[in-house]
C-alpha positions in Angstrom: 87.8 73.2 63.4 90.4 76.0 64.1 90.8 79.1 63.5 93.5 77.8 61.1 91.0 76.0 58.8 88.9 79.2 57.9 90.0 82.2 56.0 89.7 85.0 59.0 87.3 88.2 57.3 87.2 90.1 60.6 88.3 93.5 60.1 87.5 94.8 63.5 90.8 97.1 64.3 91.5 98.4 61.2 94.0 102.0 61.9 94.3 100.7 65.5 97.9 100.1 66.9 98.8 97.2 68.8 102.0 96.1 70.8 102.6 92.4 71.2 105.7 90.9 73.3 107.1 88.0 72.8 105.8 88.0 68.8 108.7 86.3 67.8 107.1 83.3 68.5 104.1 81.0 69.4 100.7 82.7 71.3 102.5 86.1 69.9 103.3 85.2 66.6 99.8 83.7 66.1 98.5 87.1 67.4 100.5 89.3 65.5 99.4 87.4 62.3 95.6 87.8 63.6 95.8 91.4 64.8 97.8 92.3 61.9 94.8 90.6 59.3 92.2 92.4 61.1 93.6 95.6 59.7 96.1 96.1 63.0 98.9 98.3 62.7 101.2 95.7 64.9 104.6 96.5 66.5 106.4 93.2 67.4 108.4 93.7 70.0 111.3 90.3 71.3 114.5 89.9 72.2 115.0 87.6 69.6 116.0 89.7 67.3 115.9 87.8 64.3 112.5 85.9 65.7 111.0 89.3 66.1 112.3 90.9 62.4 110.8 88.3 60.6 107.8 88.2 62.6 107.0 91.9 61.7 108.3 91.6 58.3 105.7 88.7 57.9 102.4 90.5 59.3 104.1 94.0 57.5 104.7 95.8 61.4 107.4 97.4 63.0 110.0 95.1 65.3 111.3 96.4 68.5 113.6 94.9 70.2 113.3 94.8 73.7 114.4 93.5 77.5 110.7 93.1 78.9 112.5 93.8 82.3 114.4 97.0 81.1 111.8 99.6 82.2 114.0 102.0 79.9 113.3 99.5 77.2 109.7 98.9 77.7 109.1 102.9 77.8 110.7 103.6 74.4 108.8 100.8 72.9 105.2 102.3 73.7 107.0 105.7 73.1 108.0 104.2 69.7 104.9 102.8 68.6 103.0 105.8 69.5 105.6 107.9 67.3 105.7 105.9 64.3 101.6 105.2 64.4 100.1 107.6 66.8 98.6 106.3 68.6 98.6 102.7 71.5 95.2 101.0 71.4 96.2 97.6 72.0 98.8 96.2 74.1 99.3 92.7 74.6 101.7 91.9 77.3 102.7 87.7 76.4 106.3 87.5 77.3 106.8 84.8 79.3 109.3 82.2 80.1 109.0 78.7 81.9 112.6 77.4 82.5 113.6 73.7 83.5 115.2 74.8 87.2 111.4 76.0 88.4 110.1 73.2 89.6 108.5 71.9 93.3 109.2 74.9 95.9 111.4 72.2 97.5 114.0 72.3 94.7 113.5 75.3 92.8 116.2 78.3 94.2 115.8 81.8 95.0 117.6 82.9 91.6 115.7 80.4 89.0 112.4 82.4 91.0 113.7 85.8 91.0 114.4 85.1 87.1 110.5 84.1 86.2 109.2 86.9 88.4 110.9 89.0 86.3 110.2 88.2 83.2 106.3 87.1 83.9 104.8 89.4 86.2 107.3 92.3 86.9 107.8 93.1 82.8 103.5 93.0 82.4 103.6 95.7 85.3 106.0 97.6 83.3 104.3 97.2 79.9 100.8 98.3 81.8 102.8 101.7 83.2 103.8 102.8 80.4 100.9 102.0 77.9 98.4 103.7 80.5 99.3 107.2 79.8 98.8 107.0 75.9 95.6 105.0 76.3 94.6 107.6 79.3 94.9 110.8 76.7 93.0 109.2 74.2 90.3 107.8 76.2 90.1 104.1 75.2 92.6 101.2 75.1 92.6 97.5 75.6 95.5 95.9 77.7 95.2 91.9 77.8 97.9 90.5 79.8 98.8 86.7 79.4 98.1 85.0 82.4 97.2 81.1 82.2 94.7 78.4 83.9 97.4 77.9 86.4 96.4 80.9 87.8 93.0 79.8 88.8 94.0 76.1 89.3 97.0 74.1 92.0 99.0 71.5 90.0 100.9 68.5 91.9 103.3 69.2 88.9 104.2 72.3 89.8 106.4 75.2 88.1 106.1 77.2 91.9 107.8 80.5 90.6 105.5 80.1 86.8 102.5 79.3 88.7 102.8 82.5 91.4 103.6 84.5 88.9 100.2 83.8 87.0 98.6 84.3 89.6 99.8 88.0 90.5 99.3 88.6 86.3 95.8 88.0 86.9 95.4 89.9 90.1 97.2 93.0 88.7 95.2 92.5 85.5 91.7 92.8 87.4 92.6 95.8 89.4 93.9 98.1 86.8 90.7 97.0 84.8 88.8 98.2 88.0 90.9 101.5 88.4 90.8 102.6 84.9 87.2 101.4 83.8 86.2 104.7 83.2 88.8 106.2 81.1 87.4 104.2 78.9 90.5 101.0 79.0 89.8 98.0 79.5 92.4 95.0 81.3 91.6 91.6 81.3 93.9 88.6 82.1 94.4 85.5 79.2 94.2 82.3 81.0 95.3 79.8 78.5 95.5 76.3 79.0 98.3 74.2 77.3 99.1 75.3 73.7 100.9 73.9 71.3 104.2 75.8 71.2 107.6 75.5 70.9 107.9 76.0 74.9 105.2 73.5 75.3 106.8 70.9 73.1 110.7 71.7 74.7 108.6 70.9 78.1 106.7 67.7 76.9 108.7 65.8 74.3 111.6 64.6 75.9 108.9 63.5 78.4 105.7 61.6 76.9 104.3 60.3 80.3 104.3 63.9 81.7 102.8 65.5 78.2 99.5 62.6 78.6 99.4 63.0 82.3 98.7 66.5 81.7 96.6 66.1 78.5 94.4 63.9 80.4 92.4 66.6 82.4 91.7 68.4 79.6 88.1 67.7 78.4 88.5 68.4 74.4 91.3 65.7 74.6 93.9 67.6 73.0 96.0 71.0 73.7 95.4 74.3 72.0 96.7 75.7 69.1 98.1 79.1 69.0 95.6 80.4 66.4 92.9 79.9 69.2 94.4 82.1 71.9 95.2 84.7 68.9 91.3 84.7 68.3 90.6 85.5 71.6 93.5 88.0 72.0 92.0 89.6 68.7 88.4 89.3 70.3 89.4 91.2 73.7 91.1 93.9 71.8 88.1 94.7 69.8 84.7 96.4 70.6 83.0 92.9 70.2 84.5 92.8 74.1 83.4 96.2 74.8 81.7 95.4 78.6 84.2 92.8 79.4 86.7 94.0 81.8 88.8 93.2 84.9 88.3 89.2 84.1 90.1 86.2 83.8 89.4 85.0 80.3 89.6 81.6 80.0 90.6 79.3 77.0 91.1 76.6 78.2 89.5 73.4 76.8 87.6 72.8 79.3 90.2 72.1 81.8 88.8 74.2 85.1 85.6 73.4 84.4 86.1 69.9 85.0 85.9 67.3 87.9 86.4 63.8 85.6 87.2 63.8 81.3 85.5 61.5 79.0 87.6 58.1 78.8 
């Protein structure tokens, strides 16, 4: 059972303000409909504009629409969420992108890697500067930065340039939880495993053999929903997480836990 199946009751963050990238769609579309039932005030922030407008319109937020790696454009979206709802408790930092030219370090070029860098690791740093300072003043926040299993696992399939920068996500996610502990904020990395999205689905259906060679490892024999990751997003960014901090959070079916699957 899902989270899909059950009517969600939680009401954990109710007057709480969260920021979601990359809402338009999938993990942060899931979330913002989670956040957003647990009382959330929830500003959806994509470049899709019309992705991220009906997203917010849907979970009754505020879009923003935003270049993840404008730092301009990340500043005035904390700066706008804290103006319209005063204040930034939450900030969940999920834009990400997994293109078709990063591949195997032998064939993927210095511009397709510069590209997910950008977009993956070097917008979650700006996200993190500039929802510090709010959560600083007010003495409490939860940032949950979307890493993945990848991060903690070596795949012979590789995405090199998706892969690193997963792995500097999670890194950057455990330090700031270790500098800012005691301002009361918590960071932790989201380490999902495969979900069930439209960027998973682009990656796997024009290709079965690669979607089972994949699905293969994973112990509960099938990949995630989104609703599942939005539970746990919804889980870190309330007090029921209250001493966890500076952590890779791992949902993952099983997949790093395991050496050989059930047949």
């Amino acid at each position: 059972m899902t989270t899909s199946d059950t009517e969600i009751v939680c009401r954990r963050l109710v007057g709480r303000t969260a920021v979601i990238t990359g809402a338009g769609s999938g993990i942060g579309l899931a979330t913002a409909r989670r956040l957003a039932s647990e009382g959330a005030n929830v500003v959806c922030a994509d470049i899709d504009e019309n992705a991220g407008k009906a997203a917010a319109e849907e979970v009754g937020g505020l879009f923003v629409k935003v270049d993840v790696t404008s730092p301009e454009e990340v500043e005035a979206l904390f700066k706008t969420a804290f103006d319209t709802y005063g204040s930034v408790d939450i900030a969940f930092n999920n834009a990400g992108i997994s293109p078709p030219d990063d591949d195997s370090i032998l064939t993927t070029g210095l511009e397709a890697w510069k590209r997910v860098q950008d977009v993956n690791l070097t917008s979650v740093y700006l996200c993190c500067k500039a929802a510090l300072p709010y959560m600083q003043r007010q003495g409490r926040g939860s940032i949950i930065n979307t890493a993945s299993f990848v991060a903690i696992m070596g795949a012979a399939t590789s995405q090199i340039s998706y892969t690193a920068s997963k792995g500097g996500v999670l890194a950057m996610s455990r330090e700031l939880g270790v500098q800012f502990a005691r301002e009361g904020i918590r960071v932790n990395a989201l380490c999902p495993g495969p979900v069930n999205t439209p960027l998973l689905q682009e990656l796997f259906a024009k290709d079965p053999e690669r979607a089972a060679r994949r699905l293969v490892h994973i112990p509960l024999g099938r990949f995630a929903e989104p609703t599942e990751i939005a539970a746990a997003v919804a889980f870190l960014a309330s007090d029921d997480s209250s001493f966890i901090n500076a952590t890779d959070f791992l949902v993952d079916g099983g997949i790093s836990g395991a050496y050989v699957t059930p047949l």
